[in-house]
N, C-alpha and C positions, 0 to 999 in steps of 0.2 A: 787817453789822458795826455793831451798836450800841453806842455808845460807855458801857459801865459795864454792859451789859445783863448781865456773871455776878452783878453788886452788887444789881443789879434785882432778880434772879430770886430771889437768897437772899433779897433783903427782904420781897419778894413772899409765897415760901416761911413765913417768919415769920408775917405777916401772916394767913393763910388757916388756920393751924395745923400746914400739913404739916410742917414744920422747927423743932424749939426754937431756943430764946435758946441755948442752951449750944452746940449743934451749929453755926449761924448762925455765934457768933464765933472754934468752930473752926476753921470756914472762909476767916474771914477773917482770923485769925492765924498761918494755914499761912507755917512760912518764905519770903521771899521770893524766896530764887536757892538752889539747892543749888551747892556748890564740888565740884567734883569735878578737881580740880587742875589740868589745863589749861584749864577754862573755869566761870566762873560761870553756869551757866543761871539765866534768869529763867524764874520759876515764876508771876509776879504782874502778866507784861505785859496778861495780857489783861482782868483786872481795871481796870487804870491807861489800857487803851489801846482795847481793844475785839477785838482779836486775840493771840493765841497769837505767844513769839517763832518769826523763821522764823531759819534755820537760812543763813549766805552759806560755798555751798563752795571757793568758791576758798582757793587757801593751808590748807586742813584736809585733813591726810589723813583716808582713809575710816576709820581705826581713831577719828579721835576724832570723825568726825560720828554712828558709830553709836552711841559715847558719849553722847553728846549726843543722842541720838533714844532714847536707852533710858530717860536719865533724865527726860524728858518724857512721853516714855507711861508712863512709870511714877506720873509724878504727874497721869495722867486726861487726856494732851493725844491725841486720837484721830485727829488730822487732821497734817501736818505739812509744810512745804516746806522745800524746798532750792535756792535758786539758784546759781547759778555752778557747775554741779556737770562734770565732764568723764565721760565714757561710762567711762574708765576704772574711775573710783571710781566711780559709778553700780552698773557691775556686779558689785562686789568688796560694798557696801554690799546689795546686792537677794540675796546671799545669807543675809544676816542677818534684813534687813527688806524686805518684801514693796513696793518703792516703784513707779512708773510713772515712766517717765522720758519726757522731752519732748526728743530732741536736738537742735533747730534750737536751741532756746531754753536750753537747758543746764538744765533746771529739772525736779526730782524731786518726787512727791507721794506719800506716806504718809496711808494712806485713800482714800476717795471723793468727791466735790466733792461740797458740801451743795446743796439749792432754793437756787434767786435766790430773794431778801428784797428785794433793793433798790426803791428808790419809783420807779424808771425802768430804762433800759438806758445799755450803756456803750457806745461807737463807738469802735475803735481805728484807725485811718488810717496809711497809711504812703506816703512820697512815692516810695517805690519796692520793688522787690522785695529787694533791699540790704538793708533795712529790718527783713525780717521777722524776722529773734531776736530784735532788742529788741523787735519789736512782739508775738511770743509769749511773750515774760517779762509784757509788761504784762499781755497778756488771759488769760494761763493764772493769774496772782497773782488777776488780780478774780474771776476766775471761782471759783477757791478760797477767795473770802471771800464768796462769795451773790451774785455778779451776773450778769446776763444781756448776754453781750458779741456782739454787733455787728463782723467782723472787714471792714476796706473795705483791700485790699493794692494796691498801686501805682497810685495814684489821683494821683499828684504834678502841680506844676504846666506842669508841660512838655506838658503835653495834659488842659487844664483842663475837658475835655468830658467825662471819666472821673470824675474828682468830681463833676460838677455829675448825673450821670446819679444819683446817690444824693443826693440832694438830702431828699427822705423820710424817708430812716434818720438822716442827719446833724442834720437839723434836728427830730428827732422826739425826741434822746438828751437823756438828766439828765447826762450829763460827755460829752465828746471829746478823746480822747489823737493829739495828732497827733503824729506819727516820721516825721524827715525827716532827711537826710544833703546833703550838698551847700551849698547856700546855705541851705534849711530853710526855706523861703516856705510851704511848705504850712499854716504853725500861723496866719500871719494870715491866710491868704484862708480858711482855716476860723472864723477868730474874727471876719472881717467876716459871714456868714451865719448862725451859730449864736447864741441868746439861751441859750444855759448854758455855766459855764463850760469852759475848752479847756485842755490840761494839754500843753506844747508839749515834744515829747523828740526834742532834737539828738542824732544818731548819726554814729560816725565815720566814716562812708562819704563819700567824695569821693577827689579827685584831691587834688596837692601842698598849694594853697593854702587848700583845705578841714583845713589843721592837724589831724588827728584829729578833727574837729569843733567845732573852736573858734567858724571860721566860722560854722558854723549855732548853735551856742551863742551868738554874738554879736546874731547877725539877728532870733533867737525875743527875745532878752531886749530888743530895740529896737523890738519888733512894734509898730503904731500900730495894732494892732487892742484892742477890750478887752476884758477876761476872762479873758485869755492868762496863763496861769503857765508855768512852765520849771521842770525839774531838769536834775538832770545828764547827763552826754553819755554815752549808752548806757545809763541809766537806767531799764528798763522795768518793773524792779520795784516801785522809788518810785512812779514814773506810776501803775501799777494798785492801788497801795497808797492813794495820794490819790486816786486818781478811786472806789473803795470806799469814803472816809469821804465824799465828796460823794455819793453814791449812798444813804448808809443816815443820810442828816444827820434829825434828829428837831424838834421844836420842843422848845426847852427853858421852863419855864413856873417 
């Protein structure tokens, strides 16, 4: 995911002859969102952002995400995700359009996953077994945008000898997304050994006074380790969303 790379390749296109001037700025003048009355699709995220909008299923019934999936591949988007999606609607949707669905993780794909691009690998971690739909939102999103992921699953700190035995793959990553539930220690003892940065995702897994996750939302964001970012609590699509623009960062000159 390079950030402007559809902008690039028109320019590019220009430049070498393949593409006129005319075509070039009708491409860049294509409307920006079609309305199709319950939702305005963005047509021009991936110009402004470097990715294609993705699609959050929760709260959409399947009639208006195929909506919304039709009016996207209609305007050239050949890849597509869906998170939050429930088996329900999954399979009422996969009659229409041909999607793969992932149900630990609630998350549907439209297409094929492209080659990893990225200038490294991504490490997803999780402080327990608990852990793993948010931690397969994260690595099934990066993976879906060019990256080569790295899955390390109940590695937490309650038997610090589990992590440490992947020491190679942690310390060898261009990003590490650590998911933890509970108290959520595993995002700093991963940011005191890792020199890249660690993308901390608190989940709601715990007993009472783990709040939904508050607690580990609290503990990542006071980490005295550094490097450490944080989103939000059950967030794994954000995390592989961010850990993809760290993954494909460019020098700008």
């Amino acid at each position: 995911m390079i950030m402007n790379s559809e902008v690039k390749q028109i320019l590019e296109a220009v430049k070498t002859g393949d593409m006129s001037v005319d075509d070039a700025l009708l491409k860049l003048k294509t409307e920006p969102f079609e309305d199709i009355g319950f939702a305005k699709v963005d047509l021009h995220r991936k110009v402004r952002q470097g990715e294609a909008e993705v699609i959050y299923g929760a709260g959409k019934t399947p009639k208006q995400i195929i909506g919304i999936m039709d009016t996207m591949k209609k305007n050239g988007q050949d890849r597509i995700l869906v998170t939050r999606l429930c088996r329900e609607s999954a399979e009422e949707i996969a009659q229409v359009h041909p999607i793969k669905y992932f149900e630990a993780a609630k998350f549907a794909l439209l297409g094929d996953l492209p080659k990893p691009s990225g200038i490294g690998h991504i490490v997803v971690a999780t402080g327990g077994t608990s852990d793993i739909p948010v931690a397969e939102e994260a690595a099934l999103t990066a993976e879906a945008f060019g990256n080569n992921v790295t899955r390390l699953y109940d590695v937490g700190v309650a038997g610090l000898h589990r992590l440490l035995s992947h020491k190679k793959e942690i310390m060898s990553a261009s990003v590490v997304i650590a998911i933890a539930g509970m108290e959520g220690a595993l995002a700093s003892v991963i940011g005191g050994l890792v020199d890249c940065p660690v993308i901390a995702v608190p989940t709601s897994v715990g007993y009472g006074a783990a709040f939904g996750g508050l607690a580990a939302l609290l503990s990542m964001l006071n980490s005295c380790a550094s490097g450490v970012s944080v989103v939000n609590i059950d967030n794994g699509f954000g995390a592989g969303y961010l850990a993809s623009m760290i993954n494909h960062m460019e020098v700008k000159k």
